[in-house]
C-alpha positions as CSV (number, residue, x, y, z in Angstrom):
1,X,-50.1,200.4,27.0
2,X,-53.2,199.0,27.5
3,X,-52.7,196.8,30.7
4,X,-56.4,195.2,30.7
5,X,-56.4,191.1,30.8
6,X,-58.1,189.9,27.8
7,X,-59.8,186.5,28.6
8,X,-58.1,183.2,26.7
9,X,-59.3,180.5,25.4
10,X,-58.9,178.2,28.4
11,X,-60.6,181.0,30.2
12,X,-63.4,180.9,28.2
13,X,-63.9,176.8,28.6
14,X,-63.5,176.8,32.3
15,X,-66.6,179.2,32.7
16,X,-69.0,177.8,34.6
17,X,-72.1,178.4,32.5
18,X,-70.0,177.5,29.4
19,X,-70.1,173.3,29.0
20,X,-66.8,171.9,28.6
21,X,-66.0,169.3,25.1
22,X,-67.7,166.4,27.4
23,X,-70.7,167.9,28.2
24,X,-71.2,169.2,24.5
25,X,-70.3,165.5,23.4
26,X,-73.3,164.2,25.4
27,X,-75.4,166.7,24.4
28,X,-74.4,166.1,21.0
29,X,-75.2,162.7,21.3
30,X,-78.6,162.7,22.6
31,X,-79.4,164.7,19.6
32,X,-77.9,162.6,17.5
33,X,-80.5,159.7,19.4
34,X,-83.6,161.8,18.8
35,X,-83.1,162.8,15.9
36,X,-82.4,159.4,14.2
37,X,-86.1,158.2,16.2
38,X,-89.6,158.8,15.1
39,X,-91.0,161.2,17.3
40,X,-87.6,162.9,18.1
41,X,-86.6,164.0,22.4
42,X,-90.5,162.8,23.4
43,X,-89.6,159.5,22.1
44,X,-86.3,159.3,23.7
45,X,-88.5,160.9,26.9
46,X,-90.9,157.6,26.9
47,X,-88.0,155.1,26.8
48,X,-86.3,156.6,29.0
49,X,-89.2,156.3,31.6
50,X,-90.0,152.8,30.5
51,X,-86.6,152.0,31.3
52,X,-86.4,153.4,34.9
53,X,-89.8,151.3,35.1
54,X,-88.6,148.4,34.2
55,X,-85.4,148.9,36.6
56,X,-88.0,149.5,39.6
57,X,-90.2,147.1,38.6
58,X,-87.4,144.1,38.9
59,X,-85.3,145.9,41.6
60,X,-87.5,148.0,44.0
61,X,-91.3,147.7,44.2
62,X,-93.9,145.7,42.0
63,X,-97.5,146.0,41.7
64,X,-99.6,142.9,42.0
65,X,-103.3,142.1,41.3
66,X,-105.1,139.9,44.1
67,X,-107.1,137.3,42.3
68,X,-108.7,135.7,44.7
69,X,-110.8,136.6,48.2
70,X,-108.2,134.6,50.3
71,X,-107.0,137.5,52.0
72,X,-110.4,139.6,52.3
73,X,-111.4,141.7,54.3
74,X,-108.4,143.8,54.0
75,X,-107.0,143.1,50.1
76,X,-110.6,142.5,48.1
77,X,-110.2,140.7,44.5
78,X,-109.2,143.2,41.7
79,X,-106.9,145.3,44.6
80,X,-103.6,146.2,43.2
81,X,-100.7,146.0,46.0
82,X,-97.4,147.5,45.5
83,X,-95.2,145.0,46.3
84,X,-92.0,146.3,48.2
85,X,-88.9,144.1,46.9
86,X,-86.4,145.3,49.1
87,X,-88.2,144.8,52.6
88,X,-85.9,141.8,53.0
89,X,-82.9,141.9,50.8
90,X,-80.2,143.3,53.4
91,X,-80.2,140.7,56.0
92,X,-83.9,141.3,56.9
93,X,-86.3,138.3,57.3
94,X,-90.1,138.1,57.2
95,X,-92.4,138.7,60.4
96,X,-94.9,137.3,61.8
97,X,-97.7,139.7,60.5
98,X,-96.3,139.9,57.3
99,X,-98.1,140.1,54.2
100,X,-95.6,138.7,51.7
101,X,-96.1,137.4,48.1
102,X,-93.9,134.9,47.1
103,X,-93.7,132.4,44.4
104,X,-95.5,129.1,45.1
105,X,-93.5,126.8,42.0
106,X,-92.8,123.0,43.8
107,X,-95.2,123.9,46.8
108,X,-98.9,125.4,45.9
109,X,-98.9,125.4,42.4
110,X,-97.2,127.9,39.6
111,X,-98.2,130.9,40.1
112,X,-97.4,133.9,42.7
113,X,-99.4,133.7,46.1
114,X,-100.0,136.4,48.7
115,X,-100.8,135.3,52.3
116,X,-99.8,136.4,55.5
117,X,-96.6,135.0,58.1
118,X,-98.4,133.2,60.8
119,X,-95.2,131.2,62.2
120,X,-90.8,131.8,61.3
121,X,-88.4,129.4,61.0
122,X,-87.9,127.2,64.8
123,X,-92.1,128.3,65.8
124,X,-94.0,125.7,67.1
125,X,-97.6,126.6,65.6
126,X,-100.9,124.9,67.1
127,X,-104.6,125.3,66.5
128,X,-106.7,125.4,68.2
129,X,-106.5,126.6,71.8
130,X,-109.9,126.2,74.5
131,X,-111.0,129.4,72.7
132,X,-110.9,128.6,68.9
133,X,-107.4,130.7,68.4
134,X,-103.5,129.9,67.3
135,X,-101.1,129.7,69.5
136,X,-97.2,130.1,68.5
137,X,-94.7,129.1,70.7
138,X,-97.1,128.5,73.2
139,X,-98.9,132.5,73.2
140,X,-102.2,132.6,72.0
141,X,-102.8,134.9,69.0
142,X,-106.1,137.7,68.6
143,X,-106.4,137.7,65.2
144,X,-110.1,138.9,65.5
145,X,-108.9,142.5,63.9
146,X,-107.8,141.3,60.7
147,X,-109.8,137.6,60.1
148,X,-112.5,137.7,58.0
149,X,-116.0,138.4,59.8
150,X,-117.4,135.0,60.6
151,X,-114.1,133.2,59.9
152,X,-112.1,130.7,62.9
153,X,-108.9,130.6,63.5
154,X,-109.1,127.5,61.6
155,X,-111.8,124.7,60.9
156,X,-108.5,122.3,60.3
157,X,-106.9,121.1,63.5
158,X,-102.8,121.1,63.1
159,X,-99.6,121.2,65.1
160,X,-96.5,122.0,63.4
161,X,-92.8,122.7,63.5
162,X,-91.9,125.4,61.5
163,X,-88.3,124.3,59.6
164,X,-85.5,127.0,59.8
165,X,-85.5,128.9,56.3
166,X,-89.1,128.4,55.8
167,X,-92.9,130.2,56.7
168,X,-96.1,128.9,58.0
169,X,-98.8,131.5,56.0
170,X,-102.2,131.5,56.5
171,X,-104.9,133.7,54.0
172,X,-106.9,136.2,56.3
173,X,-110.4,134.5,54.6
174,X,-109.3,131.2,56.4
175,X,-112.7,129.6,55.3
176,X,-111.4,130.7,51.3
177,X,-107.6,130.1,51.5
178,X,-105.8,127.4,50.3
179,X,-102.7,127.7,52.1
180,X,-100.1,125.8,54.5
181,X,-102.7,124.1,56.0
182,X,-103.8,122.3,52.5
183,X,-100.4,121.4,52.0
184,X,-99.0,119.7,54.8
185,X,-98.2,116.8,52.8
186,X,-96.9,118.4,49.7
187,X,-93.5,118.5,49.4
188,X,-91.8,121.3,51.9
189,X,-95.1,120.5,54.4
190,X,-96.4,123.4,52.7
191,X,-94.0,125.7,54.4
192,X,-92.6,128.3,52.2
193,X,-88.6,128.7,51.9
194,X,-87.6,131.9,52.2
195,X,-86.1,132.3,49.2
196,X,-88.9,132.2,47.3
197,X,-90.9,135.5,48.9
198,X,-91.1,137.9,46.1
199,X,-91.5,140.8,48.6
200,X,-94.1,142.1,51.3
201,X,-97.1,144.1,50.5
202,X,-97.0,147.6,51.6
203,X,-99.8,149.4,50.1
204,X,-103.3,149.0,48.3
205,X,-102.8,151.3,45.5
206,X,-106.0,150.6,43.4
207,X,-109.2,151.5,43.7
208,X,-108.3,154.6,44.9
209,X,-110.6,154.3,47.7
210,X,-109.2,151.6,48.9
211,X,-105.7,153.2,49.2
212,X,-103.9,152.1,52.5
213,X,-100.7,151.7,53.9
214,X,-100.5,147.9,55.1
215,X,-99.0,147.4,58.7
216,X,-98.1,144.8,60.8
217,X,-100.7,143.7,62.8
218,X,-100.0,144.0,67.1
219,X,-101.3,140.8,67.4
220,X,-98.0,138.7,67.3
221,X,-95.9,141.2,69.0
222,X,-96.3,139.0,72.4
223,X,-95.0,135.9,70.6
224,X,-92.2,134.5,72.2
225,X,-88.9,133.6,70.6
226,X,-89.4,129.7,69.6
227,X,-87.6,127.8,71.9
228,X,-85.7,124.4,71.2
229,X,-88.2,122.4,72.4
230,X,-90.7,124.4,70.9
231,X,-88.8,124.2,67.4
232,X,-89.2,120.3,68.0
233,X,-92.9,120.2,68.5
C-alpha cells in the first residue's frame, strides 16, 4: 500500500509562500483600482504618495517659505524650513530659543509668522540692561551669536510680564521685525497663545547650500525659572 502522505487542500492554503483567500482578495482589489485608472499601478503609485504627503504634511512636518528678512542672518528670504509639528504636541512646550511659526490671526495680522521665543509664560522680560542686552527674569541674555550684524538688542525700550499660555517672540533682524514689541497694545499685548504655534523650525531645507539643522541657541540656558514676583513685573 502506498503509505506516502499526499498533501490536502488545507495543506496547500496554509503554505507560507501560497497567499491565503484574504491576501488574494486585496490583491485582487488593487488590480481591480488600477485597472479601472488611466495610467494603471503608476497612477495608483502617485496617489498613494500624495496621500502619505498630505497625511505628513497636516500631521508631522511642513515646509514653509520665509518671506521676509526678519529672521536673517540665519533663515534668509526665499529659505524653505521644515516645520516639525510634533515638537510640542505630547505635553511639550516651547523654549526660550525656539524658533517657532505660528499663526498670527487676532494678534499680527492673518498670515503665519516665524520668530524666535525670547520669554515663556510667568518671565519677566526687560530691555535694556547698562550694556544694550535683554534680561529675563532678571539674567542678562548674549544674543550676539545669532542677532543680526549691526542689530541691538532692541532700539524700543519695554518691560513686560509674559501671561501664562502665551510667548514674548522677537525676529533675529530686530531693526526688520515687526513682532511683540509692535504689538504691545494689540489685543493679547502681542504675546502669542500657545495654541496658536504651528510648530518649531528644525531645518533649512532649501537652497541646498544653505541646508542646516536649527538648534537652540546656549544663550538662555542660564535663565532662571520666572519667579512670582518676576511673573508680576
Amino acid at each position: 500500500m502506498d503509505t506516502e502522505a499526499q498533501p490536502t487542500q488545507r495543506d496547500r492554503s496554509s503554505h507560507p509562500d501560497s497567499p491565503g483567500p484574504e491576501g488574494r482578495s486585496r490583491f485582487a482589489l488593487v488590480s481591480r483600482i488600477a485597472e479601472w485608472l488611466p495610467g494603471g499601478r503608476i497612477t495608483l503609485t502617485l496617489f498613494a504618495c500624495l496621500a502619505f504627503l498630505l497625511v505628513l504634511n497636516a500631521f508631522v512636518v511642513q515646509p514653509f517659505q520665509i518671506p521676509s528678512g526678519s529672521m536673517e542672518q540665519g533663515l534668509r528670504i526665499g529659505d524653505r524650513v521644515l516645520v516639525n509639528k510634533l515638537a510640542y504636541r505630547f505635553g511639550a512646550q516651547p523654549r526660550r530659543g525656539d524658533v517657532i511659526v505660528f499663526d498670527g490671526t487676532g494678534y499680527f495680522g492673518d498670515a503665519d509668522y516665524v520668530k524666535r521665543v525670547v520669554g515663556v509664560g510667568g518671565d519677566h522680560v526687560v530691555c535694556c540692561d547698562k550694556s544694550g542686552r535683554i534680561e529675563v527674569n532678571g539674567r542678562a541674555v548674549e544674543e550676539s551669536a545669532f542677532l543680526y550684524p549691526g542689530d541691538s538688542a532692541s532700539s524700543v525700550p519695554f518691560d513686560v510680564a509674559v501671561p501664562p499660555g502665551r510667548l514674548f517672540v522677537l525676529g533675529d533682524h530686530r531693526s526688520d521685525s515687526s513682532d511683540s514689541r509692535d504689538h504691545l497694545g494689540s489685543p493679547g499685548g502681542g504675546m502669542i497663545p500657545v495654541g496658536d504655534v504651528i510648530g518649531r523650525a528644525d531645518w533649512i531645507v532649501w537652497p541646498y547650500a544653505h541646508w542646516t539643522h536649527l538648534t537652540r541657541p546656549s544663550a538662555y540656558a542660564r535663565v532662571p525659572a520666572p519667579s512670582a514676583e518676576g511673573a508680576h513685573g
